[in-house]
MARZAVEX-238136 format. One record per atom (N, C-alpha, C): residue in one letter; x, y, z negated. Coordinates in steps of 0.02 Angstrom, whole numbers, plus 50000, padded with zeros to 5 digits. Last residue first. Layout:
<nodes>
AXYZ ...
</nodes>
This chain:
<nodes>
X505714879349390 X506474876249442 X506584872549407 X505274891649321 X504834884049340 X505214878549386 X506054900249316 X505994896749278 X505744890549261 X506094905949432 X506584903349429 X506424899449364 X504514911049433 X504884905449507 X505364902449473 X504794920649338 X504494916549342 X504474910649386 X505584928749396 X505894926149348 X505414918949326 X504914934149513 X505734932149501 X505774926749466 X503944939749419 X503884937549474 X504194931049493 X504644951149368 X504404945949326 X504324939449362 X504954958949461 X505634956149449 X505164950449401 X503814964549518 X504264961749552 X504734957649518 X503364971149397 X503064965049411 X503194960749463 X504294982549420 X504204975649352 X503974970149379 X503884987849544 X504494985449546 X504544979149462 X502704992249503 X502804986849559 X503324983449541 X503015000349397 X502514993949383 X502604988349442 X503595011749458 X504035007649415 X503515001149404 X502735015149544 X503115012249571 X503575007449526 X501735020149470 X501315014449492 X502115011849536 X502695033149427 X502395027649378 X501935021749406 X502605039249536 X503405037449516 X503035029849455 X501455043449551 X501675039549614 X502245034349571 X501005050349450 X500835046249462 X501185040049506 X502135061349483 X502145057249415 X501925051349434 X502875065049635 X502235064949613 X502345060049542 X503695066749768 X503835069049691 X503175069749659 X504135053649896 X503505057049851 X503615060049764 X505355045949880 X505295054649901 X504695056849883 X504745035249854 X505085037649811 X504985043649823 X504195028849936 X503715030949906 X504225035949866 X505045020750000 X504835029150052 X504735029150005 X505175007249946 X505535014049920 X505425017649951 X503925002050008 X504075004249949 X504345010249915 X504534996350112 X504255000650113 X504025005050042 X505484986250055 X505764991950090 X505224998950091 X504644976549990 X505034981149944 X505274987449977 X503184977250106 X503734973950068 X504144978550020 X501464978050023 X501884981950070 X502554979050033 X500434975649930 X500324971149983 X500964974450046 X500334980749816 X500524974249817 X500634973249879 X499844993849862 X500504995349845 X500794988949884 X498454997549863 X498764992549930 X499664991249923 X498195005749740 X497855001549785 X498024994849840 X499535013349723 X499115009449647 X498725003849698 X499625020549845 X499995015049812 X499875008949765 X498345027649857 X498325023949884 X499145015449889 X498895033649731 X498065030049706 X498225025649787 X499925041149748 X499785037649695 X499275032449705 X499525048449868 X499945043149869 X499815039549819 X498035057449909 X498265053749864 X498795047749860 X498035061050041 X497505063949983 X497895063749917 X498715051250143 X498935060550130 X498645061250068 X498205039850103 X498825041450080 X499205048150074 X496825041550156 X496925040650095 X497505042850077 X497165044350299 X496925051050259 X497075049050175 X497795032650338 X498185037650319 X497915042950286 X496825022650312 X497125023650268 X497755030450259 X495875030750413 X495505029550332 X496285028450274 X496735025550535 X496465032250507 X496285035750461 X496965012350526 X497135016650510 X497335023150494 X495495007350544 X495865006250489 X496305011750476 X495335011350690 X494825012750620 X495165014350561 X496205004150752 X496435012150746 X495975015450694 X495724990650705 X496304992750663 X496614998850702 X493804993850686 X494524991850723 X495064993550686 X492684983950568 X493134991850575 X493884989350622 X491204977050640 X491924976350597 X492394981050626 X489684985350569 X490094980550640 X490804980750600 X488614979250486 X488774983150491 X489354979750535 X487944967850405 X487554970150474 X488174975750516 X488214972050244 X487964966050300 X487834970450343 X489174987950239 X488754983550213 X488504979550277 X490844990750177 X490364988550226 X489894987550206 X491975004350098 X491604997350104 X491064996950156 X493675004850174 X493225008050153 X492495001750132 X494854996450194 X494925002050193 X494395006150139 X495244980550182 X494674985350181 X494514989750152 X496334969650214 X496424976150194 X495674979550233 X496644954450251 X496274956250170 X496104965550152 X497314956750341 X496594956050359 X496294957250273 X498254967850401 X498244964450362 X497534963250364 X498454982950508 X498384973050515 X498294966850472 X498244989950420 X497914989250453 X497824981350477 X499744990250354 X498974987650325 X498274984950362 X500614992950476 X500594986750443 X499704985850394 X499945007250481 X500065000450546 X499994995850510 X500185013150371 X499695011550370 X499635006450440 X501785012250377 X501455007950309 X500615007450341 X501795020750486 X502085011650505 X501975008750443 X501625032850439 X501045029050513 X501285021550519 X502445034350351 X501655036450346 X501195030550403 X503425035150442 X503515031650379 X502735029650369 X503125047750514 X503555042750527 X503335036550478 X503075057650399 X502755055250435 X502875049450482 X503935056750252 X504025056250318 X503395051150348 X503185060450100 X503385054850141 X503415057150214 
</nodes>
C-alpha cells in the first residue's frame, strides 16, 4: 500500500472514537489521535490482513480498494468478506422497503 494511502486510512481511524488501538486500563490517560495513529500504522505495516480483518468495517468502500495492491492471501480473503457483507447489507435495506 502506498504510503500516502497508509497515513489517511490510519488519520481517519484515529478519529473515529469507537477506535482503540491498543488496550487501557482504569486510570490510565486517554490516547491522543497522533497516539492513535502511530499504533495503527505500525499495526498495518506488520500485518494488513489482521489490521483489515480488525478496523476493515469501519473504512468507506474507497478506502478499501488500496487494500487490493496488498498481494497478501489473507488480505485478498478478509476483502472478499467485506465486500459480501457489503452487498448483503444492500440487499437487506432493499428488502425491508
Amino acid at each position: 500500500m502506498d504510503p500516502q494511502n497508509a497515513a489517511a486510512v490510519c488519520r481517519l481511524l484515529a478519529a473515529h472514537p469507537a477506535v482503540i488501538p491498543t488496550s487501557q486500563q482504569h486510570g490510565d490517560s486517554e490516547l491522543t489521535s497522533a497516539d492513535k495513529e502511530v499504533m495503527l500504522l505500525a499495526s498495518l505495516q506488520g500485518s494488513p490482513g489482521q489490521f483489515l480483518r480488525r478496523w476493515g468495517a469501519l473504512l468507506p468502500g474507497d478506502m478499501r480498494s488500496w487494500f487490493i495492491a496488498v498481494d497478501d492471501y489473507e488480505t485478498t480473503v478478509v476483502l472478499r468478506g467485506l465486500q459480501r457483507s457489503a452487498k448483503s447489507q444492500r440487499a437487506i435495506v432493499r428488502n425491508r422497503r
